[in-house]
C-alpha positions as CSV (number, residue, x, y, z in Angstrom):
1,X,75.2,50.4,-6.6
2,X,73.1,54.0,-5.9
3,X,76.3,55.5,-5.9
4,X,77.6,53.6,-8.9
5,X,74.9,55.1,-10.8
6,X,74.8,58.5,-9.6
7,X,78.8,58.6,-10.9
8,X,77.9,57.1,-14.5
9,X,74.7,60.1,-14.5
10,X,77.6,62.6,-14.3
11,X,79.7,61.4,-16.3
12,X,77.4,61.0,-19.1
13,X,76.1,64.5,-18.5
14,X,80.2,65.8,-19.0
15,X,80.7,63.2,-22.0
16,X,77.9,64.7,-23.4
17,X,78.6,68.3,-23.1
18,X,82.4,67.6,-24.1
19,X,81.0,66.3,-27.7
20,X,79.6,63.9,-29.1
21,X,79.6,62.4,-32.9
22,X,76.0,61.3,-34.1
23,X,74.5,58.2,-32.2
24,X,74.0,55.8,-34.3
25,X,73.2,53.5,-31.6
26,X,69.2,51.6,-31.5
27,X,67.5,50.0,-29.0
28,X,63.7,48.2,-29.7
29,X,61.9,45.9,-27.5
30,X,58.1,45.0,-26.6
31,X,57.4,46.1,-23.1
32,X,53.7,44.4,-22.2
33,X,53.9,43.7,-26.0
34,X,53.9,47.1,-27.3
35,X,57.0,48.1,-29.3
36,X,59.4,50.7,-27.5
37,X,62.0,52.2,-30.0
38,X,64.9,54.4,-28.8
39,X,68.6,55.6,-29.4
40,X,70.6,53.9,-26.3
41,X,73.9,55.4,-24.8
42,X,76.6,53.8,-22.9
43,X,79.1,55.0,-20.4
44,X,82.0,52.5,-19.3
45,X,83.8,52.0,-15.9
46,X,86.4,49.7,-15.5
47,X,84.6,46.1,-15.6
48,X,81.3,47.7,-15.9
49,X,79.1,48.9,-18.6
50,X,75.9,51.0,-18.1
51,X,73.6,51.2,-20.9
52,X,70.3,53.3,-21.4
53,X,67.5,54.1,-23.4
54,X,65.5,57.1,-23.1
55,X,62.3,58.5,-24.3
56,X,59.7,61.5,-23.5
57,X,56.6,62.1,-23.0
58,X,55.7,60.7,-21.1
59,X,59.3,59.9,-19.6
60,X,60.7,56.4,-20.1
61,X,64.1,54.5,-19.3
62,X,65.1,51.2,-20.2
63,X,68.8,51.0,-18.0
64,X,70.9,47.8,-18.9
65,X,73.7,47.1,-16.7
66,X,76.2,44.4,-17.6
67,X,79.6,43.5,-15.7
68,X,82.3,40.8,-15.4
69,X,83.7,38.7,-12.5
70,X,87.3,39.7,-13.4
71,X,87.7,43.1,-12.8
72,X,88.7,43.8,-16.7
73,X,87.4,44.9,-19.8
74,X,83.5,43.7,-19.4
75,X,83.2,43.2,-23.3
76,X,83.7,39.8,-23.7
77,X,81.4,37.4,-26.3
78,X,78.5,35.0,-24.7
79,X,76.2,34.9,-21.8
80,X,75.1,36.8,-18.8
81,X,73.0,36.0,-16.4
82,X,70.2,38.5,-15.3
83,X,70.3,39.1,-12.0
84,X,68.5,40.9,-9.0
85,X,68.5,44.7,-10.1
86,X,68.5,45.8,-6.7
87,X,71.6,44.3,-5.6
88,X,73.3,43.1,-8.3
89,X,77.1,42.5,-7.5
90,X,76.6,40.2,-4.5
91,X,79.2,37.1,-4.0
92,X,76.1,35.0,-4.1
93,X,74.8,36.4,-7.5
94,X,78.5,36.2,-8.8
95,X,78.9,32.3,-7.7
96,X,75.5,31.7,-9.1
97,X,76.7,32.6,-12.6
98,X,80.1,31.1,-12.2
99,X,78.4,27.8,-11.0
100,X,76.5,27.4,-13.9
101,X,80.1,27.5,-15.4
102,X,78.9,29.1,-18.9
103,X,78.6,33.0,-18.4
104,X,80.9,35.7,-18.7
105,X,79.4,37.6,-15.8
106,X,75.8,39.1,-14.6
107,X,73.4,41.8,-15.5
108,X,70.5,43.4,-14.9
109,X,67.6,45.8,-16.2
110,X,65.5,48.5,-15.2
111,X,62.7,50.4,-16.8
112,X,61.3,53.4,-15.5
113,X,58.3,55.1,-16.5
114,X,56.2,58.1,-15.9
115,X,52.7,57.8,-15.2
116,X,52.2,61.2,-14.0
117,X,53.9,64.3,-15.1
118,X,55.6,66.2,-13.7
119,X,57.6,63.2,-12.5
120,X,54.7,62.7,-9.6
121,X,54.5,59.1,-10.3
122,X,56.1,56.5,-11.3
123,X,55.8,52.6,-12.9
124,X,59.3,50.4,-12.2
125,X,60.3,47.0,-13.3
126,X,63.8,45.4,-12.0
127,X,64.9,42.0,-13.6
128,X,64.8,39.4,-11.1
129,X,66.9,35.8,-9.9
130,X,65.1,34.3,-12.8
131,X,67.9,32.4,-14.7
132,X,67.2,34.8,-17.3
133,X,70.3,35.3,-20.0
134,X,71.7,38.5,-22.0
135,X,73.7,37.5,-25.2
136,X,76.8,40.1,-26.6
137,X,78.5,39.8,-29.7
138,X,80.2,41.9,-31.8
139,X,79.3,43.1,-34.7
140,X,81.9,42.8,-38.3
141,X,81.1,46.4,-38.8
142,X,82.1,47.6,-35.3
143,X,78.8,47.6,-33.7
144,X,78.0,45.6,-29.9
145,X,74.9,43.5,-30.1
146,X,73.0,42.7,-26.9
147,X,69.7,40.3,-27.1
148,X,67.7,40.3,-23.9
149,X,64.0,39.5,-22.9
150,X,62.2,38.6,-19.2
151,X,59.9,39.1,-16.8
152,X,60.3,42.2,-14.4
153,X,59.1,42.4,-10.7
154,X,56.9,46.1,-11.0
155,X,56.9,48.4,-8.6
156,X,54.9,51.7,-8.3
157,X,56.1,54.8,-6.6
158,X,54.9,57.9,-5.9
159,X,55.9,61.3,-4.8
160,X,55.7,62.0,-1.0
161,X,53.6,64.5,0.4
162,X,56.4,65.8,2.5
163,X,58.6,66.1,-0.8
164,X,55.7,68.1,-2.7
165,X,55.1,70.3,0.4
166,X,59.1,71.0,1.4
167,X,60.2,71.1,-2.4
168,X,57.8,73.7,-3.4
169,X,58.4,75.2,-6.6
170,X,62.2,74.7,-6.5
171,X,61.8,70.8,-6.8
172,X,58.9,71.4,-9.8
173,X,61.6,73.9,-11.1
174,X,64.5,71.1,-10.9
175,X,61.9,68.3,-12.0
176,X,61.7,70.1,-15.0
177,X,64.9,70.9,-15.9
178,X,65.9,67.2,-14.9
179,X,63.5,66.7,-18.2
180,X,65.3,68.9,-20.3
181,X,68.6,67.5,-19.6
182,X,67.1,63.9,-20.6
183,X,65.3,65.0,-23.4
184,X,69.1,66.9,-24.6
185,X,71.5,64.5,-23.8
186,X,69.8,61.1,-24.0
187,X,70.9,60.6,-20.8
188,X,68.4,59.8,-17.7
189,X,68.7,62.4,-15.4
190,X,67.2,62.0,-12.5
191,X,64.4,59.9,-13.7
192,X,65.0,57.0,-11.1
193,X,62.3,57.5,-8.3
194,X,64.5,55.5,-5.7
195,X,65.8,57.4,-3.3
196,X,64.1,60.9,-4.9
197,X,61.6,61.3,-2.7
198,X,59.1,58.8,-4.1
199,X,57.3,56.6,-1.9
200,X,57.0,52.7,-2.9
201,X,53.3,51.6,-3.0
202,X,51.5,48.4,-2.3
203,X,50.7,47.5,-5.3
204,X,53.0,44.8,-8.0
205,X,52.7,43.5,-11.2
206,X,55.1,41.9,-13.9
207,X,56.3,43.9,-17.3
208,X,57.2,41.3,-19.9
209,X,60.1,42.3,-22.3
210,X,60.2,40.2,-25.2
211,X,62.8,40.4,-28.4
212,X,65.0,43.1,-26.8
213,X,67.4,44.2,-29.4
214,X,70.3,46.6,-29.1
215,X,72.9,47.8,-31.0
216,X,76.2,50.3,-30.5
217,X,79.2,51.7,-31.8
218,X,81.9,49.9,-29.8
């Protein structure tokens, strides 16, 4: 999956710097009840669609994932269940949602956020085994709707000492530059703390997304 995503960053970065018409694209859900608005983007592979919406200041990512048990075209009509977001594509979370005999395939969700800048400090939440459901349709005037809500297992993470000691001014130089790239592109670059040099912590919680709404040019 890590290396899923690092392929769909760089490829958004290149589809981004090849051109790109205006993005009409909106996302808007309540996170913990307070209304996050944003412009999502999408990048497609094969079966697979990754979807995300990004904000600044402080940095924020909302990362949908959706994806079908055939190996085709992933945009098909109906249901998917939310699944783990750690491990998503497992046979057991695939015959979970075939089982239930009324999805099209799985999906998940992420948010990220930045509680401490630069990038020292983090607040995740990962959509859970929770029977939870994502709706697609398509739009008449071209446009893919996706309705979501749930609860997500949070997480916090922060930087490690070894990281901040080793990475010196080079990895505050790259932090910041990781920012710009987000900020220009509408991308997230680099904004996941998994596997970054971030340390989990002890403490959990639950974020609550409730009438999740998004909408893109197909």
């Amino acid at each position: 999956m890590k290396n899923i995503l690092s392929l769909i960053a760089f490829l958004s970065f290149v589809n981004f710097t090849s051109g790109q018409s205006t993005n009409q694209n909106t996302m808007s859900v309540k996170i913990d009840g307070t209304e996050y608005n944003t412009q999502p983007r999408q990048i497609r592979l094969g079966a697979y669609a990754y979807f995300t919406g990004n904000a600044t200041k402080p940095d924020r990512m909302l990362r949908i994932w959706i994806g079908n048990f055939y190996g085709t075209d992933f945009t098909e009509e109906g249901d998917y269940l939310v699944v783990n977001a750690d491990n998503p594509d497992t046979k057991e979370n695939i015959k979970r949602a075939q089982d239930f005999g009324k999805y099209k395939g799985i999906a998940t969700i992420r948010y990220v956020e930045e509680t401490k800048s630069p990038r020292m400090e983090y607040h995740v939440g990962d959509s859970g085994n929770n029977d939870e459901v994502l709706t697609l349709k398509f739009g008449k005037d071209g446009f893919l709707e996706v309705k979501f809500s749930g609860k997500l297992e949070g997480s916090y993470w922060k930087e490690k000492a070894t990281a901040t000691a080793f990475g010196g001014l080079g990895r505050i130089k790259d932090k910041i530059e990781s920012k710009v790239i987000t900020q220009a592109t509408g991308f997230d670059n680099n904004i996941d703390p998994e596997g970054n040099g971030y340390k989990r912590q002890d403490k959990k919680d639950e974020i609550v997304l409730t009438d999740g709404f998004m909408r893109l040019k197909r």
